[in-house]
C-alpha positions as CSV (number, residue, x, y, z in Angstrom):
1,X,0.0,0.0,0.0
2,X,1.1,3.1,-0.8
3,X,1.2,6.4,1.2
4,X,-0.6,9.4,0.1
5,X,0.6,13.1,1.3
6,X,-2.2,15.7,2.1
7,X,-2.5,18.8,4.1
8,X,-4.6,19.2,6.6
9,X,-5.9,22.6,8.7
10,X,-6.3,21.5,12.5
11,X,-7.2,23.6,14.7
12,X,-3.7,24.5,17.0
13,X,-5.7,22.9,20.4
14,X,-6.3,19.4,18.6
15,X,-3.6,19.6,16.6
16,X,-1.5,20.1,20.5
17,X,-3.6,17.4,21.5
18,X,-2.9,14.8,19.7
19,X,1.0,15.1,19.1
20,X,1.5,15.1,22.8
21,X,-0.8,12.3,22.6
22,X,1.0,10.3,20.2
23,X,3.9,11.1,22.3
24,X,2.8,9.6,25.1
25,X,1.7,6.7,23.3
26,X,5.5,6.0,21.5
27,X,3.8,7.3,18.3
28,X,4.3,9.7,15.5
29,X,1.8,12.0,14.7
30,X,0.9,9.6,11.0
31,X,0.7,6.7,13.0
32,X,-1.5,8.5,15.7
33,X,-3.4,10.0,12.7
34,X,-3.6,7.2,11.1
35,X,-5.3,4.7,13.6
36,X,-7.6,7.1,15.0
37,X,-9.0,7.1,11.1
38,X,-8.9,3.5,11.1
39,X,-11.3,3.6,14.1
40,X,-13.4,5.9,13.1
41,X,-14.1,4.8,9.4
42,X,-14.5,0.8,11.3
43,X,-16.7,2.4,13.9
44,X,-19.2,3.0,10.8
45,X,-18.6,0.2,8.8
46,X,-19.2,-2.1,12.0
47,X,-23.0,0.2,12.8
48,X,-23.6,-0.3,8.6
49,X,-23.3,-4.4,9.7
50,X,-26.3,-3.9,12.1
51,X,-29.4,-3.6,9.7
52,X,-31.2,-4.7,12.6
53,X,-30.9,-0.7,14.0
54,X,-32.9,0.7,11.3
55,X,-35.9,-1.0,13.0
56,X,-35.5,0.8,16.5
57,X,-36.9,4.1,14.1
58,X,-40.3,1.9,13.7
59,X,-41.0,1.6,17.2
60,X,-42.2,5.3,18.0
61,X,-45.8,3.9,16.6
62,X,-46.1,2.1,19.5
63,X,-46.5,4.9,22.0
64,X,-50.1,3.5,23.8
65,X,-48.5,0.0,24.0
66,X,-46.2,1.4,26.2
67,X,-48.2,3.1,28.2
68,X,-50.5,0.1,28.9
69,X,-47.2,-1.4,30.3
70,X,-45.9,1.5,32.1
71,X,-49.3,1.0,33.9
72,X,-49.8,-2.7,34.4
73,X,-45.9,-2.4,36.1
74,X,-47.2,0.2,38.5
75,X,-50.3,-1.6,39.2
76,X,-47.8,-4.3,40.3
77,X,-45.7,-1.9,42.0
78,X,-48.7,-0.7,44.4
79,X,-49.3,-4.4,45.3
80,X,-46.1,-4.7,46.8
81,X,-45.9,-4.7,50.4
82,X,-43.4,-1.9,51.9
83,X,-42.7,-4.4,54.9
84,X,-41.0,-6.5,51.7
85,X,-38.8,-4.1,51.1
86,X,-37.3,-4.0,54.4
C-alpha cells in the first residue's frame, strides 16, 4: 500500500492534542493519525453491519402499547408490600 501526502488545517488545540498524545503513546503524529481514522471509518462500517438498527426508528408507533405497560408495572408496584422491602 502506498502512502498518500495531504495537508490538513487542524485547529492549534487538537492539533496540540494529539501530538502530545501520540507522544505519550511511543507514536508519531501519521501513526497516531492514522489509527484514529482507522477507528473511526471501522466504527461506521461495524453500525452499517447492524441492519437490525434501522428498526428501532419503527417503534415510536407504538407509544399507547407502552403506556399500557408503564401502567400494568405500577399496578404491580402498588401491590407490593413496603414491609417487603425492608
Amino acid at each position: 500500500m502506498q502512502d498518500m501526502k495531504t495537508t490538513l488545517e487542524i485547529p492549534d488545540p487538537l492539533f496540540r492534542m494529539a501530538k502530545a498524545t501520540a507522544a505519550q503513546h511511543g507514536q508519531t503524529l501519521k501513526q497516531f493519525v492514522t489509527e484514529a481514522m482507522r477507528e473511526k471509518l471501522g466504527a461506521r462500517k461495524a453500525a452499517a453491519s447492524r441492519p437490525w438498527m434501522k428498526w428501532f426508528g419503527t417503534l415510536k408507533g407504538h407509544s399507547a402499547a407502552f403506556r399500557k405497560i408503564d401502567a400494568i408495572i405500577a399496578e404491580e408496584f402498588e401491590r407490593i408490600d413496603p414491609e417487603d422491602w425492608k
